[in-house]
N, C-alpha and C positions, 0 to 999 in steps of 0.2 A: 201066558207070559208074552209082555212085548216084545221084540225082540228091534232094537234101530238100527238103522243102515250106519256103517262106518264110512267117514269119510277118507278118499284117498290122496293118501301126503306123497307130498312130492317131494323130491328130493333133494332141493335148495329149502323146502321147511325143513324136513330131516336135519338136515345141517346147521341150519339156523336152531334146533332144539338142541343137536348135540353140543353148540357153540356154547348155550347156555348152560347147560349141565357142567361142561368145564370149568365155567367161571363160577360156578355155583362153590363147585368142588374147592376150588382156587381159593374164595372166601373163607368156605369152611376151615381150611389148611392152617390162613394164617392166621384166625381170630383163635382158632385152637393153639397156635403156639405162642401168640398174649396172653393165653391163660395158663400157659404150663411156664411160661417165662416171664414173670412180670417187669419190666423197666421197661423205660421210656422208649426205648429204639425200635423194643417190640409192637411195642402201642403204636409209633406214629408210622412204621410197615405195616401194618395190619389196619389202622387208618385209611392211609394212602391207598392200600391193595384194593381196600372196600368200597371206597369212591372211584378208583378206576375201573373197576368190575361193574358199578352200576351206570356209569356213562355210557362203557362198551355196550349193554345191553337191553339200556333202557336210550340214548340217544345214537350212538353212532352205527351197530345193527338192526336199527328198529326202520325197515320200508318207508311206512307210514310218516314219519316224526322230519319235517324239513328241515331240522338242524342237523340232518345225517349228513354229513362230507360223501360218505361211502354214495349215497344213492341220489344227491342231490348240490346242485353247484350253492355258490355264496349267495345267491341271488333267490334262492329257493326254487327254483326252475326245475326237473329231473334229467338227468342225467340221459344220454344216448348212450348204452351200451348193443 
């Protein structure tokens, strides 16, 4: 049996997974109560939740991505912390 080395997370990833798993959770929440409550105000909160959950985690936590505010100026430049 192979066995692979694991790699070691550090604990700004740590955070950055748990951050995800929140909004994950967050989604779930409100897409589940457009389905137990159907009218319109549910739909466009569980819309809305669903687009800002995937901005959060696909553009403005994401390192990488130069549209992040968080890690990167207007100019695309990064940031001096």
């Amino acid at each position: 049996m192979i066995r692979l080395k694991k790699a070691k997370i550090t604990e700004k990833e740590k955070a950055r997974r748990n951050n995800i798993f929140i909004w994950t959770v967050f989604v779930i929440a409100i897409n589940l109560l457009q389905i137990l409550f159907k009218n319109w105000t549910t739909s466009l909160i569980a819309m809305v939740g669903t687009i800002y959950a995937l901005y959060r985690i696909v553009v403005y936590e994401n390192p990488k991505n130069r549209l992040s505010q968080k890690y990167y100026d207007w100019k695309g430049n990064k940031l001096n912390k």
